[in-house]
Structure formats: structure tokens, C-alpha cells
N, C-alpha and C positions, 0 to 999 in steps of 0.2 A: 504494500500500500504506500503512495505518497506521503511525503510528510506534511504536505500539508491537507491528504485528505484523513491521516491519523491525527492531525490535531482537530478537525474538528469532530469527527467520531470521539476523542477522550473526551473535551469540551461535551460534545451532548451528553455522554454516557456521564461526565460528571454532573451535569443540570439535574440529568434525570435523579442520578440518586441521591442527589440534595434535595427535590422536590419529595422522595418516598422518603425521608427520615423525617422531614419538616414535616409534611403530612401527618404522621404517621406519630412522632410528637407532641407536634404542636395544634395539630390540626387543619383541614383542610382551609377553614375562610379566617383562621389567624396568621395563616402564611403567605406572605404578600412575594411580589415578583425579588424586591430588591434582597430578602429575609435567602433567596433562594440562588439569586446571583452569589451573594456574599461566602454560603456555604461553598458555594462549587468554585470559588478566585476567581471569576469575573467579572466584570462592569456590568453596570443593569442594563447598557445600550448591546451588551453582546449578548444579555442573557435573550431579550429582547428578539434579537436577531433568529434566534435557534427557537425560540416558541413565544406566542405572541401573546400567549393567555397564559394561566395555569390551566385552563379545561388542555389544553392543547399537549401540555403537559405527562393528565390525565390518561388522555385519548392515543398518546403517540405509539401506543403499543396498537392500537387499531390502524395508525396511519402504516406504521411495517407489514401489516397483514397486506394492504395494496402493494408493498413492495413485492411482496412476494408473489401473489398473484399476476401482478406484470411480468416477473420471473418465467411464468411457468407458462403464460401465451406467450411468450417468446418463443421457449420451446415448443408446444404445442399449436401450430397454425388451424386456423379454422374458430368455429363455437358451435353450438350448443350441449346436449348435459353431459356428454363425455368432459368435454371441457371443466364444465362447472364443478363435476364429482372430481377432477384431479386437481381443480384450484380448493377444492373445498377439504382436500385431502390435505395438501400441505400447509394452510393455513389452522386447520386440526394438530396436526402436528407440532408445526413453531408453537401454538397452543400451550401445548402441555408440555415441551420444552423450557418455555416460560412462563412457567403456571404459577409461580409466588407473585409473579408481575401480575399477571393479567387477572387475579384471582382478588389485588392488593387496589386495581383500577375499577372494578367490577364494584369490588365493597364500596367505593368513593362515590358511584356512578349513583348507586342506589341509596347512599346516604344522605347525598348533599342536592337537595331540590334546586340549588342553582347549578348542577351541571344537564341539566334535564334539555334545556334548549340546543346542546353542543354535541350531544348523545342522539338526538333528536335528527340536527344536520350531520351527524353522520352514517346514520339509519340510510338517510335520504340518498346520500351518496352511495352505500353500498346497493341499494334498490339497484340505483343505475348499473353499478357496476357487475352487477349480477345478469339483468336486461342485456348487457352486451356480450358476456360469456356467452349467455343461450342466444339470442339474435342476430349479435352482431351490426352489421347496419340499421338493422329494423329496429335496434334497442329503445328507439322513440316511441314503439307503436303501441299502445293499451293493452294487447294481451302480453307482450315483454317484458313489460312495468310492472301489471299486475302480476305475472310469475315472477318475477325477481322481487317483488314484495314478498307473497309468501314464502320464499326460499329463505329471506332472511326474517321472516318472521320466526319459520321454521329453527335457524341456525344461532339465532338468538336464545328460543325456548330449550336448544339444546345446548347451550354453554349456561343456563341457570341448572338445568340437570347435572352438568358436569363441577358448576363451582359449590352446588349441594353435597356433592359428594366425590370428590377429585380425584382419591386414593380406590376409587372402586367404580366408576364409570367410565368407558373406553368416549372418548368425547370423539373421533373418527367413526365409529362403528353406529355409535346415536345420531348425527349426522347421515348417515347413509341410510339410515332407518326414517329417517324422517325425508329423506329422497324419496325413499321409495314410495313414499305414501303420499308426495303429489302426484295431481294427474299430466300424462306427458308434455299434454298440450301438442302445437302445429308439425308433423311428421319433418317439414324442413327444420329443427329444432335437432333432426337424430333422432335414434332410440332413445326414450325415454326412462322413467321410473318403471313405469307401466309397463314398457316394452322390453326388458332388460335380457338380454340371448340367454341370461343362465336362467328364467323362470324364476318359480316358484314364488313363496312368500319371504318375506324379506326377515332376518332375524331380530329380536327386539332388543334394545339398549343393552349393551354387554358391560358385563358387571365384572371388576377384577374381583380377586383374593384380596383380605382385608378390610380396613373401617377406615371410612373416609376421613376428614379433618375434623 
């Protein structure tokens, strides 16, 4: 890596975990931008630079998930649910990878009624971004929207599954299960849930060995 693209990766990676100890401390709406510069050695105008809120903060484990999903249409040309089930695959993954993060954003999410509007817009953005895995150009059209709404209705209600019980819910396998249980929707889309070559019914949320958190 560059040196100067490893300084700004430490730089973030320090913001960030001056935001989760200040948080997590002091609290989320007693911890102001500058409180958060200070801990990570940078000026408010850099910290500023690298996130423009605290929600943004918050959320930037959501904003690497598009990272990675850009990642995987790169490899993978084309869209629909082939697509969507292999971005939905690795973004599952990074997941519980990172599961003290995303599990430590998640509790913030639901705590604090002011991040509700930033959670809100970024629902909104995954709609789309999901509209255009299965679409693709069409991602504008109403039935696109409206399937990529429910995908991440779906994908939502199965990361409250998973932050319920972390140590014992396969959050991939819940995910797929809850694929399988939209309807395929437009044949140009690909085989669908519905349509899947190996048949059958789809297995139900898989549970590890052990007690969750």
C-alpha cells in the first residue's frame, strides 16, 4: 500500500476507534466531533474530512459493505439474483468477520432516536443498490425498487436475528432463507428464489453449537 494511502487508512481506522471508546464511554450524544478528533491526534478540520457526522461514523461499517459489493460486480458481470445471492454472500461474511463492530453500531442504531433519519437514508440507498444487482438498467422501474425493498427488508430482519443471537445463528444461511422465500419476480431477473436448479425447500435459519451473547 502507498504511504500515503496507509496514512489515511491508520487516520480512519484511528477516528473510528476513538468514536467506539467515546461512545461506548461517554456516550453517544455527549460525544461531540472535536471530543473524537482529539482522541485519534487530529484537527477537527481532518477529522471532519474523513466523516462529516458522527451518524456517518456510526454507519461506516454499512458504507464498506458497498465496498464490497462493488468488489464482487466487478468480478461478477451481468445482474440479477445470482448476483444479488453472491453480493449478499460476502457482505454476510465481512459481517461476522466484524461482528463486535457491527453488532456495537447496530446497538447505537437502535438506541439513539437521533440516528433514525441516517439509518433511514441509508435503507434508501441500499433499496437502490439492490434494484440494480437484480435489474440492472431497469433499476428505476417499480417492480426493481419494490424487490430491492423487500430484499433488504428481508436482510435487515435477518441481521436482528443474527445480532439476537450471534454465537448460534449462521447470518449467511438466514439470508439465503429469507431469499428463498421471495417471489422470483421478471424471468429477465435469472432464476430466481423460486426457481433455484437444486429445488426443493429451502433450509430454515441455521443455528450453531453454543449460546449466543
Amino acid at each position: 500500500m502507498p504511504v500515503t494511502a496507509k496514512r489515511r487508512a491508520d487516520t480512519r481506522a484511528a477516528l473510528l476507534a476513538a468514536a467506539e471508546l467515546s461512545f461506548r464511554t461517554k456516550g453517544y450524544t455527549a460525544t461531540t466531533m472535536a471530543d473524537i478528533a482529539e482522541a485519534a491526534g487530529v484537527s477537527r478540520p481532518t477529522a471532519f474530512r474523513y466523516f462529516r457526522t458522527k451518524a456517518d461514523l456510526v454507519f461506516s461499517v454499512q458504507d464498506e459493505w458497498q465496498q464490497t459489493v462493488r468488489a464482487v460486480v466487478v468480478e461478477q458481470s451481468g445482474s440479477g439474483w445470482a448476483l444479488v445471492r453472491r453480493c449478499c454472500d460476502a457482505v454476510a461474511e465481512q459481517i461476522e468477520r466484524d461482528a463486535d463492530r457491527v453488532l456495537a453500531a447496530y446497538q447505537l442504531a437502535t438506541e439513539q432516536p437521533s440516528l433514525a433519519a441516517a439509518a433511514a437514508a441509508r435503507d434508501r440507498d441500499w433499496i437502490q443498490v439492490m434494484a440494480e444487482l437484480l435489474a440492472g438498467d431497469a433499476a428505476d422501474e417499480p417492480d426493481a425498487l419494490l424487490m430491492g425493498a423487500a430484499i433488504m427488508g428481508m436482510i435487515n430482519m435477518a441481521i436482528i436475528l443474527w445480532a439476537d443471537a450471534p454465537a448460534t445463528t449462521d447470518l449467511r444461511r438466514t439470508i439465503h432463507r429469507g431469499l428463498d422465500l421471495l417471489p422470483a419476480g421478471p424471468v429477465s431477473w435469472g432464476p430466481g428464489p423460486g426457481r433455484a436448479p437444486t429445488g426443493g425447500r429451502a433450509a430454515p435459519p441455521a443455528r450453531r453449537g453454543g449460546r449466543g451473547r
